[in-house]
PDB file as gemmi writes it, atoms N, CA and C in Angstrom:
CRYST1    1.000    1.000    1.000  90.00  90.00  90.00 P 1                      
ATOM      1  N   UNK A   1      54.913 -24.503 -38.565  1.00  0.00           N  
ATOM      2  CA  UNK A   1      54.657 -25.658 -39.380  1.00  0.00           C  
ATOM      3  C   UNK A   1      54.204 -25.213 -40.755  1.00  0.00           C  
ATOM      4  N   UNK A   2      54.444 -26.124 -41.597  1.00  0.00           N  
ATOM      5  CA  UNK A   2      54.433 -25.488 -43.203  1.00  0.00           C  
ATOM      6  C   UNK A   2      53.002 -26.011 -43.281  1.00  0.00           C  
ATOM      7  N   UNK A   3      52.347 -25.172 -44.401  1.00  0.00           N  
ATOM      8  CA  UNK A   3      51.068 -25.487 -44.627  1.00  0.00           C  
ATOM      9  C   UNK A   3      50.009 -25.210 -43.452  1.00  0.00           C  
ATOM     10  N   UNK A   4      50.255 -24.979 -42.436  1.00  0.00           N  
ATOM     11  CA  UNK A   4      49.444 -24.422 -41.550  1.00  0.00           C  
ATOM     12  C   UNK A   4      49.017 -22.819 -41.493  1.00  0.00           C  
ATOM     13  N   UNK A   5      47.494 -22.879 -41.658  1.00  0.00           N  
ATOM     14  CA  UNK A   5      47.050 -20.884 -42.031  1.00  0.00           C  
ATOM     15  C   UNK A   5      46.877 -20.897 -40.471  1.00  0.00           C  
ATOM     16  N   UNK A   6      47.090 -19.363 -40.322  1.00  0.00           N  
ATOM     17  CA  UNK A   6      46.442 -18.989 -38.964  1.00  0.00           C  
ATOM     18  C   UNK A   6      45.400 -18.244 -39.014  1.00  0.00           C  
ATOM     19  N   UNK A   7      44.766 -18.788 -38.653  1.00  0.00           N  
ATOM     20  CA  UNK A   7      43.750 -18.120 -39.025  1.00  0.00           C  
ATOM     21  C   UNK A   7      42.934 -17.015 -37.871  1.00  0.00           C  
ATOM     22  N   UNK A   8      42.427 -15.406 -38.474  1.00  0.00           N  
ATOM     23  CA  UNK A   8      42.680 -14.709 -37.236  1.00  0.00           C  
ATOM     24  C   UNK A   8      40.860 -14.736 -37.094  1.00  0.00           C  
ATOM     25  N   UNK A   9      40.747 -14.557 -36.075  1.00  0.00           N  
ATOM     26  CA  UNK A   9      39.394 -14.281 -35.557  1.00  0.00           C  
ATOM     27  C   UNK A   9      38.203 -12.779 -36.063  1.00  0.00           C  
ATOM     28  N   UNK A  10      37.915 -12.346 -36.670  1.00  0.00           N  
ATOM     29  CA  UNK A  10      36.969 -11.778 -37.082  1.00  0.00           C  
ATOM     30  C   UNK A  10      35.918 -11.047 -36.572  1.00  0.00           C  
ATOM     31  N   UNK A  11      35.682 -11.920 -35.768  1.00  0.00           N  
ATOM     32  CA  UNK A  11      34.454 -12.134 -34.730  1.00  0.00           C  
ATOM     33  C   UNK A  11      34.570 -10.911 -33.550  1.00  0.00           C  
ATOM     34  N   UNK A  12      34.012  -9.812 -33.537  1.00  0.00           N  
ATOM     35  CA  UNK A  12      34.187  -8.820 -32.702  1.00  0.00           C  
ATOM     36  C   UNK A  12      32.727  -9.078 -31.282  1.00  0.00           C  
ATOM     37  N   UNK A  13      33.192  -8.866 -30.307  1.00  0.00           N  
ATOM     38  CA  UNK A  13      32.396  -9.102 -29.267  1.00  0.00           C  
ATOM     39  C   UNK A  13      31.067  -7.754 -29.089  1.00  0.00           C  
ATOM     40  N   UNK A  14      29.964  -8.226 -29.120  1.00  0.00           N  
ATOM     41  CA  UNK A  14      28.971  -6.896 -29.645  1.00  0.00           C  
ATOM     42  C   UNK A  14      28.633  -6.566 -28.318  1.00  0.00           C  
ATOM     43  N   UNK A  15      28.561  -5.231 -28.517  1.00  0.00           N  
ATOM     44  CA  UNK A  15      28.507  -4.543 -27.265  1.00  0.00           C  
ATOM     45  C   UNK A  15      26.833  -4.907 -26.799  1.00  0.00           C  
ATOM     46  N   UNK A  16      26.542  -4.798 -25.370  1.00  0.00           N  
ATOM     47  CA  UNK A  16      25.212  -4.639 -24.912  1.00  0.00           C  
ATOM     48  C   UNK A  16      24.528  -3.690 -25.722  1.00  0.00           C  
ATOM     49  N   UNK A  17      23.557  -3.490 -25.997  1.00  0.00           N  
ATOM     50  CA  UNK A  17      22.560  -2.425 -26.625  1.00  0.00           C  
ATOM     51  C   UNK A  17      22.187  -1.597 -24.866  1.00  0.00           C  
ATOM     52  N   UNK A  18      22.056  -0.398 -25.018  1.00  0.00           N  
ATOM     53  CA  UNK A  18      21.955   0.152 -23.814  1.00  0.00           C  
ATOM     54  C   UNK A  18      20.980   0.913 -24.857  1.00  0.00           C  
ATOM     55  N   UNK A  19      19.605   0.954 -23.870  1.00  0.00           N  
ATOM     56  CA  UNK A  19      18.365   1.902 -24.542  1.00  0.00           C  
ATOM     57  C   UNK A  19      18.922   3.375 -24.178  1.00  0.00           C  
ATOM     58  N   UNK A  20      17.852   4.389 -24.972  1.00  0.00           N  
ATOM     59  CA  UNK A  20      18.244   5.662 -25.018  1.00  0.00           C  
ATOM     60  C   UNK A  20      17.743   6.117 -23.652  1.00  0.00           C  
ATOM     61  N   UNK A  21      16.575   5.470 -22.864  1.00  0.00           N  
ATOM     62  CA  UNK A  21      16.468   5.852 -21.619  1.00  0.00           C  
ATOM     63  C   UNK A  21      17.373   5.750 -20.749  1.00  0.00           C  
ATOM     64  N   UNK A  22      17.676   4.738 -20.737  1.00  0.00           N  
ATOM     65  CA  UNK A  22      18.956   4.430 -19.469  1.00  0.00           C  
ATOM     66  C   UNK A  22      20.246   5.742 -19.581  1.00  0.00           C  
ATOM     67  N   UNK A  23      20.369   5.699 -21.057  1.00  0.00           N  
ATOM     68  CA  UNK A  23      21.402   6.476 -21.269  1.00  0.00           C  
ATOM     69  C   UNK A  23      21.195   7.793 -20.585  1.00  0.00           C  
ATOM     70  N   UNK A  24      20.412   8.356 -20.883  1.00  0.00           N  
ATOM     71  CA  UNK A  24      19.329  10.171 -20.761  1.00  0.00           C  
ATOM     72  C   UNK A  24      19.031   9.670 -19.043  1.00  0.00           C  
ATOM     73  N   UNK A  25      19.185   8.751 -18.965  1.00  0.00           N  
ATOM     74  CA  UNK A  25      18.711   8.688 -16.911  1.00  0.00           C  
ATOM     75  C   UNK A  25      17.222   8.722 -16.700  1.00  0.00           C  
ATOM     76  N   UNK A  26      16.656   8.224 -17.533  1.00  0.00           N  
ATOM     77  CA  UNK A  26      15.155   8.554 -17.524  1.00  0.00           C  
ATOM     78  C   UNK A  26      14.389   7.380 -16.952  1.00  0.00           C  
ATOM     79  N   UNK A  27      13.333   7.719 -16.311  1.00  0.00           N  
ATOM     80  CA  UNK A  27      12.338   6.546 -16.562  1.00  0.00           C  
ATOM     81  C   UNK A  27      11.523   6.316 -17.458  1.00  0.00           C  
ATOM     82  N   UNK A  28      10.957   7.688 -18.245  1.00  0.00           N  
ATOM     83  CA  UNK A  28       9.814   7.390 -19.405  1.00  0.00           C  
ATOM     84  C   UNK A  28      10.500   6.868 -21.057  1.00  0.00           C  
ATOM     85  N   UNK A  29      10.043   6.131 -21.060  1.00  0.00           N  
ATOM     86  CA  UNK A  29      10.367   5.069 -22.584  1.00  0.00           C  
ATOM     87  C   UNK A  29      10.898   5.995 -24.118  1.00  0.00           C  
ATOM     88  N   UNK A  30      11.806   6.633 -23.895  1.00  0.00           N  
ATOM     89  CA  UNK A  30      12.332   7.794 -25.175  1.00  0.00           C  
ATOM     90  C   UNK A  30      11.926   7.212 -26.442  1.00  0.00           C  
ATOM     91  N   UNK A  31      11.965   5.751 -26.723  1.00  0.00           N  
ATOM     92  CA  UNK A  31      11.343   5.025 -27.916  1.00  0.00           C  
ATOM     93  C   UNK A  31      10.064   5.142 -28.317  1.00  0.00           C  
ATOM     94  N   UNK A  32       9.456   4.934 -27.131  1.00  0.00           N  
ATOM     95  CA  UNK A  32       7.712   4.787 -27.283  1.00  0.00           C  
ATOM     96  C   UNK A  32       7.303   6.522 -27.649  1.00  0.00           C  
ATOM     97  N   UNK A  33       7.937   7.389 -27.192  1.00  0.00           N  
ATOM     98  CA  UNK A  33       7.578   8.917 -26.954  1.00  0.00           C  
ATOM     99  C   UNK A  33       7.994   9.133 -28.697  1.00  0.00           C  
ATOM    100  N   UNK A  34       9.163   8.920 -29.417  1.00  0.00           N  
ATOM    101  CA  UNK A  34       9.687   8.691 -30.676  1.00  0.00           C  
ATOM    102  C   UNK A  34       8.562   8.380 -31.345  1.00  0.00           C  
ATOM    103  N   UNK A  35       8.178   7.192 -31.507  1.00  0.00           N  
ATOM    104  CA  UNK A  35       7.096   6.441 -32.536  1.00  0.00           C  
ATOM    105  C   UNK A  35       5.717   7.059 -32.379  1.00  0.00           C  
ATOM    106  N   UNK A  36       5.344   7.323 -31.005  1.00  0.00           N  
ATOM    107  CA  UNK A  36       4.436   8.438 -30.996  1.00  0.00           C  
ATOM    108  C   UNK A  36       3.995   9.627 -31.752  1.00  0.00           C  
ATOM    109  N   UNK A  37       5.344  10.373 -31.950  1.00  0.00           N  
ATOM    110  CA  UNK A  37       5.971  11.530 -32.311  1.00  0.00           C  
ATOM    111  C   UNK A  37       5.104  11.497 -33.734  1.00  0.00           C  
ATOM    112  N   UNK A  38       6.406  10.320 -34.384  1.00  0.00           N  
ATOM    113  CA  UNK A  38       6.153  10.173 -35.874  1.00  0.00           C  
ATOM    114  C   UNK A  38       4.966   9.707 -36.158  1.00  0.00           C  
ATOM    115  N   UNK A  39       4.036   8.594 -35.626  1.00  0.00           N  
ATOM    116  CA  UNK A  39       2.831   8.394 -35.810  1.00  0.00           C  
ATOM    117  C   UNK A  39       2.237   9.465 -35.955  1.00  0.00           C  
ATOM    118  N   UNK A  40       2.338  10.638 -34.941  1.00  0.00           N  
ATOM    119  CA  UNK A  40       0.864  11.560 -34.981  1.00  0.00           C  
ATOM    120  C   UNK A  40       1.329  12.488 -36.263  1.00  0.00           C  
ATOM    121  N   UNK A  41       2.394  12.147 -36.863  1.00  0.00           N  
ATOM    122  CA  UNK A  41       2.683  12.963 -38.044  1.00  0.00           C  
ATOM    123  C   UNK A  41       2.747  14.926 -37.696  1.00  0.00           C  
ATOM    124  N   UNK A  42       3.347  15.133 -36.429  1.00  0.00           N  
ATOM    125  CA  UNK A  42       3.560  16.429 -36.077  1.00  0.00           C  
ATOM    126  C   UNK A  42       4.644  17.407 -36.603  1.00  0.00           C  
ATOM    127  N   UNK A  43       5.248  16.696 -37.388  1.00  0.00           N  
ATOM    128  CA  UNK A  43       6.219  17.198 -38.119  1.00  0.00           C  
ATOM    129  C   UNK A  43       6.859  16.238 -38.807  1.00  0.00           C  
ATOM    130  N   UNK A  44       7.255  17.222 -40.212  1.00  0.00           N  
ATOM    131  CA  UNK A  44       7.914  16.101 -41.805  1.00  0.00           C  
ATOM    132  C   UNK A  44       9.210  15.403 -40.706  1.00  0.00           C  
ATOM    133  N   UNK A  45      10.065  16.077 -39.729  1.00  0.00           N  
ATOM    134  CA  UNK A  45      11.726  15.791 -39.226  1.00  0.00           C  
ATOM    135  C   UNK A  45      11.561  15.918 -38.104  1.00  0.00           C  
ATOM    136  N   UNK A  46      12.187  14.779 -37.670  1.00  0.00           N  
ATOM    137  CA  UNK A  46      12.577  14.466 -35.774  1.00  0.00           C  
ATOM    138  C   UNK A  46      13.885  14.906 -35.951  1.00  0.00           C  
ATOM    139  N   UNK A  47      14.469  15.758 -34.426  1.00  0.00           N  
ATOM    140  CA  UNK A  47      15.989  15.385 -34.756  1.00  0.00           C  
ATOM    141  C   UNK A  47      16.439  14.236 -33.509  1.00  0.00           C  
ATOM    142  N   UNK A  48      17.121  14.004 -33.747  1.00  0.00           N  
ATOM    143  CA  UNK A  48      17.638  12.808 -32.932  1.00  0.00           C  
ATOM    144  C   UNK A  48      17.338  13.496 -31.078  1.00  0.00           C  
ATOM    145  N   UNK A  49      17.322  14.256 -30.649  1.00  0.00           N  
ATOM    146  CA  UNK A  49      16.833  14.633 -29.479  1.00  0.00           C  
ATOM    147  C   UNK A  49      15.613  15.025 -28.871  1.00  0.00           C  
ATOM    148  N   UNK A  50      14.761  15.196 -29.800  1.00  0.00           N  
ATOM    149  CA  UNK A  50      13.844  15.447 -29.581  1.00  0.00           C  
ATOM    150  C   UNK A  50      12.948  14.721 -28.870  1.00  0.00           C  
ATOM    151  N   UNK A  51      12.694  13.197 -29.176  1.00  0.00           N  
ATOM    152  CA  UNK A  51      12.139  12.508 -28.317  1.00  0.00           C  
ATOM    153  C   UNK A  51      12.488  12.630 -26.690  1.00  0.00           C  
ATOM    154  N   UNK A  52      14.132  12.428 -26.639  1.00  0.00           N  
ATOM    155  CA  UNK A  52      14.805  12.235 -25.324  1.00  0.00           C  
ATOM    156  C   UNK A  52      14.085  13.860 -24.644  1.00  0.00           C  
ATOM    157  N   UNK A  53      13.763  14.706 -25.370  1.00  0.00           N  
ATOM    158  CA  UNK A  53      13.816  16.147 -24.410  1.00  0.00           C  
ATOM    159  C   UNK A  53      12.703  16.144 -24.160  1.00  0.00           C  
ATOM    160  N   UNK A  54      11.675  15.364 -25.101  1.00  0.00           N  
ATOM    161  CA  UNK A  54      10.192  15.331 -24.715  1.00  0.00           C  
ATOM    162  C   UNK A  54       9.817  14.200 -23.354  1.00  0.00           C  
ATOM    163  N   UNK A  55      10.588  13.239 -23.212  1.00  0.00           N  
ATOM    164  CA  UNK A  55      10.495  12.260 -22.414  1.00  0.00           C  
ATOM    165  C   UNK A  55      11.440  12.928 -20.648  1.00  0.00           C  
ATOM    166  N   UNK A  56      11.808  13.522 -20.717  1.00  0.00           N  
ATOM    167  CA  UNK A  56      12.199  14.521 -19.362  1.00  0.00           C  
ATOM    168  C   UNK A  56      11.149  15.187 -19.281  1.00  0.00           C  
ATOM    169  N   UNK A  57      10.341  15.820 -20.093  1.00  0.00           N  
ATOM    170  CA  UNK A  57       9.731  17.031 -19.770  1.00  0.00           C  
ATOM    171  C   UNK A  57       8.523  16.710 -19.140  1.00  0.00           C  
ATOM    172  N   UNK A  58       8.412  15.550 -19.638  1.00  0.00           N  
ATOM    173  CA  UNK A  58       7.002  14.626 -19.126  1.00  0.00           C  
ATOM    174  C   UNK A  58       7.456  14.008 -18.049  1.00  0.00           C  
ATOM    175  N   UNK A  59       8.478  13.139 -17.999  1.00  0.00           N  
ATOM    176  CA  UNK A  59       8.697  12.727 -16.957  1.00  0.00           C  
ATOM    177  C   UNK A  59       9.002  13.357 -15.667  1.00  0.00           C  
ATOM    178  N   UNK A  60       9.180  14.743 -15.979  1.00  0.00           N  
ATOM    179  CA  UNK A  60       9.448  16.208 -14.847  1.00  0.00           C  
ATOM    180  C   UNK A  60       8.391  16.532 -14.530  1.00  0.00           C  
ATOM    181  N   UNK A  61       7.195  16.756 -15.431  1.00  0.00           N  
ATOM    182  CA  UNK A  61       5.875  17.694 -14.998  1.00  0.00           C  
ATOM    183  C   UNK A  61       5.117  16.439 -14.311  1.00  0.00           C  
ATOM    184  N   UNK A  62       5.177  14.988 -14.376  1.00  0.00           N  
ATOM    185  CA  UNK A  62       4.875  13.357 -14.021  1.00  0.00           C  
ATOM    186  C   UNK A  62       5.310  13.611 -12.184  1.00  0.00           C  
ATOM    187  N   UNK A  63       6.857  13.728 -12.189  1.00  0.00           N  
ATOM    188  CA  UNK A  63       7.128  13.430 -10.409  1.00  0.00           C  
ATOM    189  C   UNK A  63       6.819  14.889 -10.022  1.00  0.00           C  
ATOM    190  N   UNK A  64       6.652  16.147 -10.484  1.00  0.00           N  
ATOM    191  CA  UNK A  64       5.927  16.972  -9.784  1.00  0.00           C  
ATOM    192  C   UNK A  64       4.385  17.148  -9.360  1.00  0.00           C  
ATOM    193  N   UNK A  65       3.832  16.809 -10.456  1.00  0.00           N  
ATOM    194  CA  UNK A  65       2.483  16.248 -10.140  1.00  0.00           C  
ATOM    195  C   UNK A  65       2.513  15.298  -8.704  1.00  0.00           C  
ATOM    196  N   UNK A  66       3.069  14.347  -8.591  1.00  0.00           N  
ATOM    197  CA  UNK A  66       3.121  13.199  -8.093  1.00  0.00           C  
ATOM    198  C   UNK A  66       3.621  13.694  -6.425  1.00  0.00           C  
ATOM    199  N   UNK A  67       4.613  14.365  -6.301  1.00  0.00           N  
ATOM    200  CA  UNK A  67       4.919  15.084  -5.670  1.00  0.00           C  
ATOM    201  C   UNK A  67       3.791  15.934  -4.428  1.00  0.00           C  
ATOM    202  N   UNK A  68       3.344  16.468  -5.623  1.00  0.00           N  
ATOM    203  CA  UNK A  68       2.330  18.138  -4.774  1.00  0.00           C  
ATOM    204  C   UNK A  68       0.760  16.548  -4.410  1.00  0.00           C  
ATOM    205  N   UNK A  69       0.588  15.536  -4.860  1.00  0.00           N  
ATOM    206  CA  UNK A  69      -0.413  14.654  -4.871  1.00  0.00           C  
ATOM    207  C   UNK A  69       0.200  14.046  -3.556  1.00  0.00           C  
ATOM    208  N   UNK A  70       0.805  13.604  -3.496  1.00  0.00           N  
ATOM    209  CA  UNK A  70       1.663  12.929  -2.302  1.00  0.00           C  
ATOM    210  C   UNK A  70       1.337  13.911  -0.889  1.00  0.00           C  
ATOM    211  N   UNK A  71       1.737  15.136  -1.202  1.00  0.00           N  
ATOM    212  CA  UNK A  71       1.781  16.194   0.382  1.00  0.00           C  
ATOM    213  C   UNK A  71       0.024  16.183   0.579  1.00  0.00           C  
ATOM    214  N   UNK A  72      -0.514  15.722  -1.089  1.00  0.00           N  
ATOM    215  CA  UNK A  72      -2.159  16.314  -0.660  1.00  0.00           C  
ATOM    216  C   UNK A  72      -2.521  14.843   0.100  1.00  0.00           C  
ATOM    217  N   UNK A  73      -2.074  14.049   0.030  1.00  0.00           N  
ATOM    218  CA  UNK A  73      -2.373  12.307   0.562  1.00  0.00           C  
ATOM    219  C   UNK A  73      -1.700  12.603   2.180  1.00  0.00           C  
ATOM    220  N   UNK A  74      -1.260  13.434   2.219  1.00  0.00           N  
ATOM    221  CA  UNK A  74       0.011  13.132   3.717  1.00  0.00           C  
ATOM    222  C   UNK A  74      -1.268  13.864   4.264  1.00  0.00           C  
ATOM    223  N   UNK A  75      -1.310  15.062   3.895  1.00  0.00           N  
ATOM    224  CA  UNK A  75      -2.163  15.936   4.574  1.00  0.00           C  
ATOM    225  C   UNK A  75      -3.351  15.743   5.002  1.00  0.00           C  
ATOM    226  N   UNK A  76      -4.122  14.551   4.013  1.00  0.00           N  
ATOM    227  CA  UNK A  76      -5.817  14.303   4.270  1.00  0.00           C  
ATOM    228  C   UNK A  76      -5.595  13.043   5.029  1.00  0.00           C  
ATOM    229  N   UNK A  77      -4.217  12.328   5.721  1.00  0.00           N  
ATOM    230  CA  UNK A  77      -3.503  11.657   6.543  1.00  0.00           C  
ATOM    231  C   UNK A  77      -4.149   9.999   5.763  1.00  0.00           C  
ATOM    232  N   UNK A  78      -3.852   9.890   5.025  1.00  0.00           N  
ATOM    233  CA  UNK A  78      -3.679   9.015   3.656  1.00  0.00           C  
ATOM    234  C   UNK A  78      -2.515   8.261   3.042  1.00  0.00           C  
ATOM    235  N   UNK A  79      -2.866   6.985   2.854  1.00  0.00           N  
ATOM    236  CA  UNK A  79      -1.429   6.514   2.603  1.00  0.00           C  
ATOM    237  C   UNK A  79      -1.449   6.240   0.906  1.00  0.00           C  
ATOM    238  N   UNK A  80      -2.519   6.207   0.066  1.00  0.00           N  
ATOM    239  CA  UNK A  80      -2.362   6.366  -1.168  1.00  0.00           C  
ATOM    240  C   UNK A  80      -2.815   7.436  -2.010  1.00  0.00           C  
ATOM    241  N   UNK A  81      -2.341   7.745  -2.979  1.00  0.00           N  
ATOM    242  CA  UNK A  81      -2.837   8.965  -3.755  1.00  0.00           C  
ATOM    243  C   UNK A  81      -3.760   8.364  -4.713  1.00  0.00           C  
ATOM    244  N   UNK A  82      -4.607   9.189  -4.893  1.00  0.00           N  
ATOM    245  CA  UNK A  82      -5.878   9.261  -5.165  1.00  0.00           C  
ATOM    246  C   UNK A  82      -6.420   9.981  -6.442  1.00  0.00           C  
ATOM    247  N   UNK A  83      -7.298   9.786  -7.351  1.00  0.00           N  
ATOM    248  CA  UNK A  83      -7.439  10.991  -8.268  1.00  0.00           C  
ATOM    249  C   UNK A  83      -8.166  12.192  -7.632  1.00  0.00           C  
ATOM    250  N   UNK A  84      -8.356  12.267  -6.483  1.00  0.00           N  
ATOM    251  CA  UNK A  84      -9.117  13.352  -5.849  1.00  0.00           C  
ATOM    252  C   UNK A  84      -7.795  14.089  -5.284  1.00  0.00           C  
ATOM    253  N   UNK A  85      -6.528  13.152  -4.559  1.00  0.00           N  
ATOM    254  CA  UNK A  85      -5.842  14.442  -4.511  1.00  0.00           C  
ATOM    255  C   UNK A  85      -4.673  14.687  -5.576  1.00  0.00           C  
ATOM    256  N   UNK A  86      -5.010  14.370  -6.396  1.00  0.00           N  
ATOM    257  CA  UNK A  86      -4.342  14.639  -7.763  1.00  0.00           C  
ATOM    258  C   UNK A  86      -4.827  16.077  -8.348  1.00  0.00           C  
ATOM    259  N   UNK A  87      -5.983  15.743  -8.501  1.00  0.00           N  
ATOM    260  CA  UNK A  87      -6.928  17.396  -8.663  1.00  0.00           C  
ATOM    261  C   UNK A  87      -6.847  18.183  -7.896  1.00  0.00           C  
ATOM    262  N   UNK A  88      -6.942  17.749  -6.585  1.00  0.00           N  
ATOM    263  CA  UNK A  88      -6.720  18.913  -5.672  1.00  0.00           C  
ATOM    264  C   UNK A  88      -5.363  19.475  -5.644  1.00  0.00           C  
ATOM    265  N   UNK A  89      -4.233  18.880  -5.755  1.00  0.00           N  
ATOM    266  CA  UNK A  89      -2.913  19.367  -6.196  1.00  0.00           C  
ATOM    267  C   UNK A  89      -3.019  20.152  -7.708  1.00  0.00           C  
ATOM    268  N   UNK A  90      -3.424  19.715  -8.437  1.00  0.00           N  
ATOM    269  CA  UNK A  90      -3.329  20.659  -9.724  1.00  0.00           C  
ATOM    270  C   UNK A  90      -4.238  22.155  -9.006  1.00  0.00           C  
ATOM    271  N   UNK A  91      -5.361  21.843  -8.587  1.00  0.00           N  
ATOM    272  CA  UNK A  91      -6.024  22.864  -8.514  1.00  0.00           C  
ATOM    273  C   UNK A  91      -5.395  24.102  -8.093  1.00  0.00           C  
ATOM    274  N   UNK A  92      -4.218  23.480  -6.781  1.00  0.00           N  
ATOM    275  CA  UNK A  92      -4.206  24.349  -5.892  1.00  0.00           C  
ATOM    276  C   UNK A  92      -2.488  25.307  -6.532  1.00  0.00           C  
ATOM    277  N   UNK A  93      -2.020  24.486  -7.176  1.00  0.00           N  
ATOM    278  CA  UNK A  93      -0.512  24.853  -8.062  1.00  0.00           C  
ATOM    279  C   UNK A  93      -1.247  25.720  -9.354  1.00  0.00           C  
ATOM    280  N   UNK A  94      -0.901  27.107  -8.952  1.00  0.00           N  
ATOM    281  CA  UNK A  94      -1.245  27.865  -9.972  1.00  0.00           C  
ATOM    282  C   UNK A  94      -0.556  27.641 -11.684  1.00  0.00           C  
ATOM    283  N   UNK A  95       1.039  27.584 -11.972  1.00  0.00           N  
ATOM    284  CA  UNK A  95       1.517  27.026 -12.978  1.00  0.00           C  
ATOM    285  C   UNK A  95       0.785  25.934 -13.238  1.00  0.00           C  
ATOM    286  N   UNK A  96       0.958  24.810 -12.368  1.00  0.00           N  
ATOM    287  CA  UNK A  96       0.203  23.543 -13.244  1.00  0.00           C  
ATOM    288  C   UNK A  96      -1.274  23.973 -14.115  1.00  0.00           C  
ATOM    289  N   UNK A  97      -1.715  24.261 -13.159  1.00  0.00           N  
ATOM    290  CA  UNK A  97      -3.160  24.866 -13.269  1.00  0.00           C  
ATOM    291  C   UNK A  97      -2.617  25.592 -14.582  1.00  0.00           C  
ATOM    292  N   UNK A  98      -2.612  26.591 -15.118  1.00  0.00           N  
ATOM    293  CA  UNK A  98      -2.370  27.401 -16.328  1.00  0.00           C  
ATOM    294  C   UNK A  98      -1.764  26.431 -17.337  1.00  0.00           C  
ATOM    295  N   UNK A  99      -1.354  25.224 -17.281  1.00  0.00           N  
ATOM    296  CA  UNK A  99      -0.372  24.574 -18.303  1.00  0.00           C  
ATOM    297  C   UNK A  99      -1.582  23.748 -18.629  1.00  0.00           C  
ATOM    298  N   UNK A 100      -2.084  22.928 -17.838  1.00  0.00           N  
ATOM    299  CA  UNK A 100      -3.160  21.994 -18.514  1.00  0.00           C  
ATOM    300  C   UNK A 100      -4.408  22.775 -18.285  1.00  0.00           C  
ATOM    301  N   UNK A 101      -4.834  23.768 -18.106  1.00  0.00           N  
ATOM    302  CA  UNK A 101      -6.553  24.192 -18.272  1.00  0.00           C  
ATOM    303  C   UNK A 101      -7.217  24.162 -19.274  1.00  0.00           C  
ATOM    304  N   UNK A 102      -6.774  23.781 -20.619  1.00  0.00           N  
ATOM    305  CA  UNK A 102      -7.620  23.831 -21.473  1.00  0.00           C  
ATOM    306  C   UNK A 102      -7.892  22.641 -22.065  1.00  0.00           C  
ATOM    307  N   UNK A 103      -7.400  21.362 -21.798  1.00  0.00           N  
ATOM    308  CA  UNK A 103      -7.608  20.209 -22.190  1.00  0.00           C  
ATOM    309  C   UNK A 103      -8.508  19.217 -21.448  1.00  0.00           C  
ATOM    310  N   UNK A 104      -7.924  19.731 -19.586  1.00  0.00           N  
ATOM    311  CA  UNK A 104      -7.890  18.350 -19.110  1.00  0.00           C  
ATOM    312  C   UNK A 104      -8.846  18.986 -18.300  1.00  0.00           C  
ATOM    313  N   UNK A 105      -9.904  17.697 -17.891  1.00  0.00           N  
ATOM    314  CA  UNK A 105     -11.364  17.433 -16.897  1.00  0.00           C  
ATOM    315  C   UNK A 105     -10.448  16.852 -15.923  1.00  0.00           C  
ATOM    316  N   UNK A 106     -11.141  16.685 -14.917  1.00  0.00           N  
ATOM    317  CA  UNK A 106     -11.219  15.922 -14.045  1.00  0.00           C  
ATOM    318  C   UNK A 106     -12.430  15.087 -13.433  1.00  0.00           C  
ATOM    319  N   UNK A 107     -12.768  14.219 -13.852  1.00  0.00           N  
ATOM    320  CA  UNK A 107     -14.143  12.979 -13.326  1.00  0.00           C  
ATOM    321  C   UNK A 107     -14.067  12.719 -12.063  1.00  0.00           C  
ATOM    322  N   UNK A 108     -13.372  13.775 -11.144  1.00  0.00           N  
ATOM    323  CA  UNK A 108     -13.960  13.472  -9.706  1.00  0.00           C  
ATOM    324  C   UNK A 108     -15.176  13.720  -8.642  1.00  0.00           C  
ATOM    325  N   UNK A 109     -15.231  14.907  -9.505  1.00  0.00           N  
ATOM    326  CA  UNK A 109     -16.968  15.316  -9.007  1.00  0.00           C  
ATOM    327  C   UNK A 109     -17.967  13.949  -9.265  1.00  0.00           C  
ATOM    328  N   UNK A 110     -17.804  13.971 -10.639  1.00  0.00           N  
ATOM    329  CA  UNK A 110     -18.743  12.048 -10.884  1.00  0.00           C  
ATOM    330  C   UNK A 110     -18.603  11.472  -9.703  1.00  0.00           C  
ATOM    331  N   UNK A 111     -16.975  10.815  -9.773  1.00  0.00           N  
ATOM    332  CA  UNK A 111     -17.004   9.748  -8.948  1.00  0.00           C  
ATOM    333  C   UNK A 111     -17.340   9.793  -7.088  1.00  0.00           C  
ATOM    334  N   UNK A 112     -17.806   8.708  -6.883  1.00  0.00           N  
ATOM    335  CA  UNK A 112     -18.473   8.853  -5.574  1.00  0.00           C  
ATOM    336  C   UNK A 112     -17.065   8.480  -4.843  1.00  0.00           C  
ATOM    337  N   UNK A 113     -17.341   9.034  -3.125  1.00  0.00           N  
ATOM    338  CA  UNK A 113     -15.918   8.962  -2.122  1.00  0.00           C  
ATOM    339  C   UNK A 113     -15.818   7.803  -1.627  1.00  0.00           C  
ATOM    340  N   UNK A 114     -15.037   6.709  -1.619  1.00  0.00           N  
ATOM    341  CA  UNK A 114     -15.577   5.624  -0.895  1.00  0.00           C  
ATOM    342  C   UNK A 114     -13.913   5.961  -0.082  1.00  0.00           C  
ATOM    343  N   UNK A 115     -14.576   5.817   1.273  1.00  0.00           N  
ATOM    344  CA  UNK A 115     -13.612   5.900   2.410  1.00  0.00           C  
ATOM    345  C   UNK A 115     -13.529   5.049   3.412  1.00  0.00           C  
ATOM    346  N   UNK A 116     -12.535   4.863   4.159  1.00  0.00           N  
ATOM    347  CA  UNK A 116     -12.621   3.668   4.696  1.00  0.00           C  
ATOM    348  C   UNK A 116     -12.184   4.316   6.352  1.00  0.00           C  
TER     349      UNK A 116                                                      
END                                                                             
């Protein structure tokens, strides 16, 4: 038909946003670990991976912890983990032990045992 435009569509369908965690297979938040980063002002340049490699590494040394805490809960025949056997798992894992000894306390001696 004369005088009729066709007019074409433009309009491109936008993809889902898929976060950088999902992507990397992670559970810990690669964004939040990012803004962190740059907040604490630890360096002038991020490179684009850096967050993602920091957010495995934590999230790795996280389910091993969690892990060696778990066998210490099975063992004291326990169905939740505890900050007592959290410590007692670091204590007893020589690597762990050498990676955090110079920062981290543990407030379990303070705290009193309440057992049931």
């Amino acid at each position: 038909m004369p005088g009729k435009r066709h007019r074409r569509c433009h309009h491109r369908r936008r993809r889902r946003t898929i976060s950088r965690s999902s992507r990397a297979e992670l559970q810990f938040p690669v964004s939040r670990v990012e803004r962190l980063l740059r907040e604490s002002h630890y360096a002038h340049r991020l490179s684009a991976t850096t967050p993602v490699f920091l957010a495995g590494v934590l999230e790795y040394l996280t389910a091993n912890i969690l892990e060696l805490a778990g066998k210490e809960a099975d063992i004291s025949h326990r169905v939740r983990i505890t900050p007592e056997h959290v410590g007692r798992a670091m204590d007893q894992n020589q690597q762990l032990n050498c990676l955090l000894e110079d920062g981290t306390h543990y407030p379990i001696d303070m705290m009193p045992l309440f057992r049931k």
